[in-house]
C-alpha positions in Angstrom: 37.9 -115.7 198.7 38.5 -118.5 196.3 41.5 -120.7 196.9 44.7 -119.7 195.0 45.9 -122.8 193.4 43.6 -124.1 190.3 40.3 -125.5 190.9 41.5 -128.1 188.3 44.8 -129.7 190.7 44.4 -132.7 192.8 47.1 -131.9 194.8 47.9 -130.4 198.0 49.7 -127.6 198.8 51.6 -126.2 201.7 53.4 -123.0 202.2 56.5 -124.2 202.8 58.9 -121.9 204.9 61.9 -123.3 203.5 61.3 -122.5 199.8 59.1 -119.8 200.7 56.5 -121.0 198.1 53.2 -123.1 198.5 54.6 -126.2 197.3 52.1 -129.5 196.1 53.4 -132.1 198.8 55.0 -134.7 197.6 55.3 -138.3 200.1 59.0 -139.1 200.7 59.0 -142.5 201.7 56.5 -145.8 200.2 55.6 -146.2 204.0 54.3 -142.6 205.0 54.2 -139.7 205.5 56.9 -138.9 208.9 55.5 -135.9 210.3 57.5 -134.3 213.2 55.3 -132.0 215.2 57.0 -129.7 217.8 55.0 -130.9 221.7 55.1 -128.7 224.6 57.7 -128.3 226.7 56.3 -129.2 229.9 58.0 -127.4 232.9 54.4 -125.1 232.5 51.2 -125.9 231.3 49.3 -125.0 227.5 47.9 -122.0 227.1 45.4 -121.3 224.2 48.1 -120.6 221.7 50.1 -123.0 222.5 46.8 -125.1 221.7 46.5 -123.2 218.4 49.9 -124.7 217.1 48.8 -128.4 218.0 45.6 -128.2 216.4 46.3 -127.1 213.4 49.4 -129.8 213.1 46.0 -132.2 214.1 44.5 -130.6 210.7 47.5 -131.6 208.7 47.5 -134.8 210.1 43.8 -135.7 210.0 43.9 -133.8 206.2 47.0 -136.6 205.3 45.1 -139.5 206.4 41.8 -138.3 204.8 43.8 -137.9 201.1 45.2 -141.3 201.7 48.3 -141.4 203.4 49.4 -143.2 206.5 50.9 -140.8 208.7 53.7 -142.2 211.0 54.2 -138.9 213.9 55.7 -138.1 216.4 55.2 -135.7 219.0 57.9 -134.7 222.0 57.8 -133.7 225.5 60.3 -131.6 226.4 61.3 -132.5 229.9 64.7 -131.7 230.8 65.7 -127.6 229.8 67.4 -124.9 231.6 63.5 -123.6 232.3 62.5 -127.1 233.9 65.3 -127.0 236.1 65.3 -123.9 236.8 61.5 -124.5 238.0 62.7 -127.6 239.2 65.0 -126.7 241.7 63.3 -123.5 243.3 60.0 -125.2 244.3 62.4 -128.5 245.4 60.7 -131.2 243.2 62.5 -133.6 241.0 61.7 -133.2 237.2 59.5 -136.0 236.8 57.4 -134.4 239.2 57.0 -130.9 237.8 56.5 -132.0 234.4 54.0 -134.7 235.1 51.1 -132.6 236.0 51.8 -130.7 233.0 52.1 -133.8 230.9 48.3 -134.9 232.5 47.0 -131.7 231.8 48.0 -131.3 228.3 46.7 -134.8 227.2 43.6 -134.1 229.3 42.7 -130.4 227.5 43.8 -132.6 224.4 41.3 -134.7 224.2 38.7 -132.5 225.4 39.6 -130.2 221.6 39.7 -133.0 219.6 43.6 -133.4 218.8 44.7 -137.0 218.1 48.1 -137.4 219.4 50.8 -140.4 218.5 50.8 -143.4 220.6 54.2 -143.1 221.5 55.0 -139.3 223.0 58.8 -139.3 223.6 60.5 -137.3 226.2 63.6 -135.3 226.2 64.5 -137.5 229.5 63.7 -140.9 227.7 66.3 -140.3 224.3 69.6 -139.1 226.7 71.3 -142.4 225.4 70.2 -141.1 221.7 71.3 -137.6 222.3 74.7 -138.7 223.4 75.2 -141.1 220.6 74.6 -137.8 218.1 77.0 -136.0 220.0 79.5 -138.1 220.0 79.4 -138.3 216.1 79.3 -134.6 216.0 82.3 -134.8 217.9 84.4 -137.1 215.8 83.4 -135.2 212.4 84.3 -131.8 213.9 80.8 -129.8 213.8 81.6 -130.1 217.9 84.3 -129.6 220.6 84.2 -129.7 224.2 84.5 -126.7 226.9 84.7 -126.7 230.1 83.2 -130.3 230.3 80.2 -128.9 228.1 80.3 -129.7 224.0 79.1 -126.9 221.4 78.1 -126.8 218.0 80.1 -124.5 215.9 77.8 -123.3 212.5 80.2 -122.1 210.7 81.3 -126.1 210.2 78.0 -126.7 208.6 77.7 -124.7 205.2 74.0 -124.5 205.1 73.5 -123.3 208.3 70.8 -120.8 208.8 69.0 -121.8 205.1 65.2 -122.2 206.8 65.3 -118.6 208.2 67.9 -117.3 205.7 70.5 -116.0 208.0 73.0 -114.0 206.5 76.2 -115.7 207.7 78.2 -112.6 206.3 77.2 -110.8 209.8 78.9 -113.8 211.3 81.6 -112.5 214.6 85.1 -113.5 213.7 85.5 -113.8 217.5 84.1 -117.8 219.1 81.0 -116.6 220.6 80.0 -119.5 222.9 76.0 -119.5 224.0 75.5 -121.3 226.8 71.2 -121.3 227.7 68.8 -123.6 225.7 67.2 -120.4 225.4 67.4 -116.7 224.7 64.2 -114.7 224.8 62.5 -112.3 222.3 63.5 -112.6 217.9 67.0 -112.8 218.0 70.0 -114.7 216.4 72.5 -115.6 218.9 75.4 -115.0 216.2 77.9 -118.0 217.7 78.1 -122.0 219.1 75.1 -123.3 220.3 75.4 -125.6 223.5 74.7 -129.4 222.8 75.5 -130.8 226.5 75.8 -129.4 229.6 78.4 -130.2 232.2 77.1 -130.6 235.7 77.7 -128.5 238.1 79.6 -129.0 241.1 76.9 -129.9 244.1 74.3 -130.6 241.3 71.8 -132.5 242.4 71.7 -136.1 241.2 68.0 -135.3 240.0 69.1 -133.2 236.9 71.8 -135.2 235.6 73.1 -138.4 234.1 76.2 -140.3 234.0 77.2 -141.1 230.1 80.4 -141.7 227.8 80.3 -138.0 227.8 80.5 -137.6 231.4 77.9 -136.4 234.3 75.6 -133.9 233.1 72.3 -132.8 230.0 71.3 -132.9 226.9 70.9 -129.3 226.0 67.6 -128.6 224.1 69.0 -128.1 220.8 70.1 -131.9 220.9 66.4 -133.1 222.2 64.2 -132.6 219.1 67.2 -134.3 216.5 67.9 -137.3 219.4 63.9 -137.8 219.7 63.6 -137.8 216.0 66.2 -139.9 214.5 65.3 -142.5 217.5 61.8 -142.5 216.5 61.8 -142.1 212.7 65.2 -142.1 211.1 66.8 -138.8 209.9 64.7 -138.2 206.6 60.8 -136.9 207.4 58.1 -135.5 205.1 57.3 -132.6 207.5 58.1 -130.6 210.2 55.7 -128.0 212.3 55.8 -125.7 214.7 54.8 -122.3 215.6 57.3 -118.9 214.2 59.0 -118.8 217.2 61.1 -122.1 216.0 62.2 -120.2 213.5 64.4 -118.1 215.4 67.2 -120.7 216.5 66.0 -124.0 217.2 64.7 -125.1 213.7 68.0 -124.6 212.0 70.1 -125.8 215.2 67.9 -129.3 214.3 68.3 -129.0 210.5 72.3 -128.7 211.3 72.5 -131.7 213.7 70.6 -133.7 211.8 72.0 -132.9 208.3 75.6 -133.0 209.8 75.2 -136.4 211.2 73.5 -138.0 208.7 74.3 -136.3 205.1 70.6 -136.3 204.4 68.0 -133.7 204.1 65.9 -133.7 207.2 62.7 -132.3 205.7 61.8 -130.8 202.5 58.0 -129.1 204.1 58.7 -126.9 207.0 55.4 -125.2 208.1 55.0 -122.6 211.2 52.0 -120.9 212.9 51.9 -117.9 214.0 50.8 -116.2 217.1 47.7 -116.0 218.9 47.7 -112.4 220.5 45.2 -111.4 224.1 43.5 -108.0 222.8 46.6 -107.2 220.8 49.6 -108.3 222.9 51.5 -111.9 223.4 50.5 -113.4 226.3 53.1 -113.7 229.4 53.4 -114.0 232.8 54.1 -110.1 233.4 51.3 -109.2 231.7 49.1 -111.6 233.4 47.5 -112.0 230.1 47.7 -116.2 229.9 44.6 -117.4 229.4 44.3 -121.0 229.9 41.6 -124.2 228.3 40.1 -124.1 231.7 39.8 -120.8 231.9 37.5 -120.3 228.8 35.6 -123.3 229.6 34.5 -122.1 232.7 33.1 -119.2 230.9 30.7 -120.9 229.3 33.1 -121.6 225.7 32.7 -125.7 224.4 35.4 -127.6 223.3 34.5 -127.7 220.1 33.6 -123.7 220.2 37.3 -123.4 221.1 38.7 -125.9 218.6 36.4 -123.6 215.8 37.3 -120.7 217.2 41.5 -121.3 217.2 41.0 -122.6 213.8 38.9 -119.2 212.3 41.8 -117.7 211.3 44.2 -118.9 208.6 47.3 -120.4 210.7 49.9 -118.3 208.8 48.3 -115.2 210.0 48.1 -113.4 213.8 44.9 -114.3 215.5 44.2 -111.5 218.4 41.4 -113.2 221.1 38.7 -110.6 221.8 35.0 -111.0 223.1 33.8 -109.8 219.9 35.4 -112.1 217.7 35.1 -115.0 219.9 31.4 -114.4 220.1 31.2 -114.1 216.3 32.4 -117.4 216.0 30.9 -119.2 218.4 27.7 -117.2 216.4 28.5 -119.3 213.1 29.7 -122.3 214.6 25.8 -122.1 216.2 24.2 -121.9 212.5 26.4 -124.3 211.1 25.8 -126.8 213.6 21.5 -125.5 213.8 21.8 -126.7 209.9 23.2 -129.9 210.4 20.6 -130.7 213.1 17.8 -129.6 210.8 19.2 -132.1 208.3 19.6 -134.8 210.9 15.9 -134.5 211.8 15.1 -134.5 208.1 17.2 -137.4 207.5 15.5 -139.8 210.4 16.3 -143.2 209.8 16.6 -142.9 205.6 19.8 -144.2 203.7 21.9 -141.7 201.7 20.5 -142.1 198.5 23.0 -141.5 195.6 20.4 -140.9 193.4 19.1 -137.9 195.0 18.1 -134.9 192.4 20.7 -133.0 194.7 23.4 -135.4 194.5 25.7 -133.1 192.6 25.0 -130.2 194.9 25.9 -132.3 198.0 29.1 -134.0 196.6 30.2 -130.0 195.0 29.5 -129.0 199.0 32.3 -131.1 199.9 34.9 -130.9 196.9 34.8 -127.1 197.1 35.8 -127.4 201.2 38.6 -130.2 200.0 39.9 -127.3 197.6 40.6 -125.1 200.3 42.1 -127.5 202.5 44.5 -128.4 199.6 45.2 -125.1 199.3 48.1 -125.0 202.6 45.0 -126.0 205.1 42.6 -123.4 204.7 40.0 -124.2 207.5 38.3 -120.7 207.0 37.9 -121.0 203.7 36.3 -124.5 203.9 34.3 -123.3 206.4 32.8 -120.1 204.6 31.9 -122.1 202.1 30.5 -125.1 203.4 28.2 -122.5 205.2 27.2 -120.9 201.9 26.5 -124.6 200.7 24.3 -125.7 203.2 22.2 -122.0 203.1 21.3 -122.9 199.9 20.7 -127.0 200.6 18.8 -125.4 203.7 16.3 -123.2 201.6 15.6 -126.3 199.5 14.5 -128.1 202.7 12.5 -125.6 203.9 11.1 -125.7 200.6 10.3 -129.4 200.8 12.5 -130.2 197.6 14.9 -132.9 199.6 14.0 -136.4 200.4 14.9 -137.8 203.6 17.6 -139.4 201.4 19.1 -136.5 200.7 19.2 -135.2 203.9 21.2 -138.2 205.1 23.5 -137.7 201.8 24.6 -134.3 203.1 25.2 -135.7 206.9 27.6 -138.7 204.8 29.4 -136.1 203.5 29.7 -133.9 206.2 31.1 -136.3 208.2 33.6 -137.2 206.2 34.9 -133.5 206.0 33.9 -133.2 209.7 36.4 -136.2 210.2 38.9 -133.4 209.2 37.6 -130.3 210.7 36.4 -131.8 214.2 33.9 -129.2 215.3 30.3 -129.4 212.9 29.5 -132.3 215.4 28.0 -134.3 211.9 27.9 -137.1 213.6 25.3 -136.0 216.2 28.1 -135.7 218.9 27.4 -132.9 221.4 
C-alpha cells in the first residue's frame, strides 16, 4: 500500500490525536524538538505491550534525529501511585524497594530491544518539590481548593478541558463530584474533580509520605507527569506519546495543569498506540494472559525478532500476538536479514562506490522506506518495501550484475535506515 501523503512532500507527518488529522510536523523551539514520552509506572514490571508503546516512541525519536533534529526527551518513572502503595504496603517494603527491581528490569529488557532511553529518567518521588510548587499556583488562581487536607482540580475552571479526547462537557453533573484514586479502571470519564494531593492518613507510614508547604502527604498521579515535565523541559513541548489508554483521563488532566498554570499550549502533536491483544483479549492478571520479554526469549524469540515483530503492525492499529503471526514475522525478518548477509559477503572489503550502474536503484530503496516513515511512522510499510527492493537488487546479484561496490552501497544505505528501524542487523550485528 503506498503511503498516503504525496510522494513529492519532504515533510513528515503524524496523525495527530488532537486535530484528528495527519499533520506535517512542525519544530516548536530553535533548540529541539521536546518530546515527552509516557515511562512505566513501576510498581510492576513491562509486559510486551507495554514494550510496544516504548518502541515505537524510540521510532519517533530515532526518525527526528535521522531528519535532523536534536531531540531533547524525557521519559518518567512513575514511583509513588495509589497502585505502588498499595503494593507497597501489603508485601511490607518501602517504595524505593518495590519499584527498583522494576526500574532494573525495564532498563535491562530495554536495551536488550534496542530502545534508547534519555539520560536523565525522572521519577514521580524525585519532582515532589515541583509538584507542590504547581499546586500551589493552581491554588491561588482557583483551578484548585483543598478537602479534607487533600487539594482537587475542578475542570469546569479550565474552559478547554477535555479538547484531546473531545469530552462533551454538556454531560457535565451539576453536583461537585470529588474522585479521589489516581486511577479508575476500564474507558471511562470520571465526570467530576480530579485529586492533585493526597492527605496522609492517620498512622501512615513515614515511607509514603512527605512533609511540604502543603502539609504531610502525595502527589497524586495526575500532578506527576506536569511536575516532571515543566521541571525537565519547560511547559511548551513538540510532542507527547503514549498508548490510548492516556486518553481516557490522564492526558487532558496534564493538558489542564499545564495550560492552567502556565497560559501556554503544552503540545500541538499528541500521538497514542494502541493495544497489543494475547489471542484476542488484553492481557491482565485474571486472565493470566501477561506475557513477559523473558518469557518469549526463553522460547527461542531474539531481541531483534521481538523488536520486528512489535513493530509489524502500524502503531495506530490493534496488534493480537499469535504463534502464527509471530512466526510469520520472524519468517521475513529471516529473508530480510539472509539478503543483507548475501550482500555483506558480496561486498567483502570493497568501498561504496557512488558510481555504481545501480546507484539509483539503491538510493530509490531507501527514499521509498523514508516515504513511509514520513508518512505518521509507517514501519510496515518501509519494511514491505525495502523487502521488495532488495528481491530485485538480490536477483541482480545472483545474476552477477553488481560489483562488490555496489554491494557495499546497499549495506551504506541500509544502515542508515537500519539506524532508524533497529532490527535488519546492517551493520553485521547479531
Amino acid at each position: 500500500m503506498a503511503p498516503e501523503h504525496s510522494l513529492e512532500s519532504d515533510d513528515l507527518f503524524l496523525q495527530n490525536t488532537l486535530t484528528g488529522r495527519r499533520d506535517p510536523f512542525r519544530q516548536r523551539h530553535a533548540d529541539g524538538v521536546r518530546l515527552f514520552t509516557c515511562g512505566p509506572s513501576v510498581y510492576n514490571r513491562p509486559h510486551i505491550g507495554n514494550y510496544r508503546t516504548y518502541l515505537i516512541q524510540d521510532i519517533l525519536q530515532r526518525y527526528l534525529e535521522y531528519r535532523g533534529h536534536h531531540v531533547l526527551r524525557v521519559l518518567n518513572f512513575t514511583d509513588v501511585e495509589d497502585k505502588a502503595v498499595d503494593e507497597a504496603k501489603r508485601r511490607g517494603l518501602a517504595l524505593a524497594d518495590l519499584t527498583r527491581d522494576n526500574e532494573a528490569i525495564f532498563l535491562r529488557e530495554a536495551q536488550r530491544l534496542g530502545i534508547r532511553l534519555p539520560g536523565i529518567i525522572p521519577r514521580s518521588s524525585t519532582s515532589v518539590d515541583q509538584a507542590v510548587e504547581l499546586i500551589r499556583i493552581l491554588l491561588d488562581r482557583g483551578h484548585a481548593y483543598r478537602y479534607r487536607g487533600s487539594v482537587f482540580f475542578d475542570p469546569l475552571t479550565f474552559p478547554d478541558f477535555g479538547k484531546l479526547f473531545g469530552l462533551d462537557l454538556s454531560q457535565w453533573p451539576q453536583k461537585r463530584v470529588r474522585f479521589w484514586r489516581d486511577t479508575y479502571p476500564g474507558k471511562r470519564w470520571n465526570l467530576g474533580d480530579f485529586i492533585l494531593w493526597h492527605a496522609a492518613k492517620r498512622g501512615e507510614p513515614e515511607a509514603f509520605v512527605w512533609d511540604t508547604a502543603l502539609g504531610r502527604g502525595r502527589p497524586a498521579w495526575n500532578i506527576q507527569d506536569p511536575a516532571m515535565i515543566s521541571q525537565h523541559m519547560g511547559y511548551e513541548l513538540d510532542i507527547c506519546c503514549g498508548g490510548v489508554d492516556n486518553l481516557y483521563r490522564h492526558h487532558d488532566y496534564n493538558i489542564a495543569v499545564m495550560e492552567a498554570v502556565s497560559g501556554k499550549e503544552l503540545a500541538p502533536y499528541w500521538l497514542h498506540g494502541e493495544h497489543l491483544l494475547v489471542r484476542g483479549a488484553k492481557m491482565s492478571k485474571s486472565k493470566g494472559n501477561i506475557i513477559y520479554p523473558e518469557d518469549m526469549f526463553r522460547d527461542g524469540v531474539s531481541p531483534h525478532e521481538l523488536r520486528f515483530y512489535l513493530l509489524s503492525v502500524h502503531y495506530r492499529r490493534t496488534m493480537s500476538l499469535t504463534d502464527q503471526r509471530l512466526e510469520r514475522a520472524r519468517e521475513q525478518l529471516g529473508r530480510i536479514r539472509g539478503r543483507i548477509r548475501m550482500f555483506r559477503e558480496g561486498a567483502g572489503d570493497a568501498a561504496p562506490d557512488v558510481e555504481a550502474e545501480a546507484f539509483e536503484d539503491v538510493r530509490g530503496m531507501r527514499l521509498l522506506a523514508e516515504q513511509y516513515l514520513d508518512n505518521d511512522l509507517d514501519v510496515p510499510g518501509a519494511v514491505e518495501s525495502l523487502e521488495r527492493d532488495l528481491s530485485k537488487l538480490a536477483r541482480k546479484r545472483e545474476q552477477n550484475s553488481l560489483s562488490s561496490g555496489a554491494c557495499a552501497l546497499i549495506l551504506q544505505e541500509l544502515e542508515r535506515i537500519d539506524g532508524v528501524l533497529g532490527f535488519l542487523g546492517a551493520a553485521g550485528d547479531a
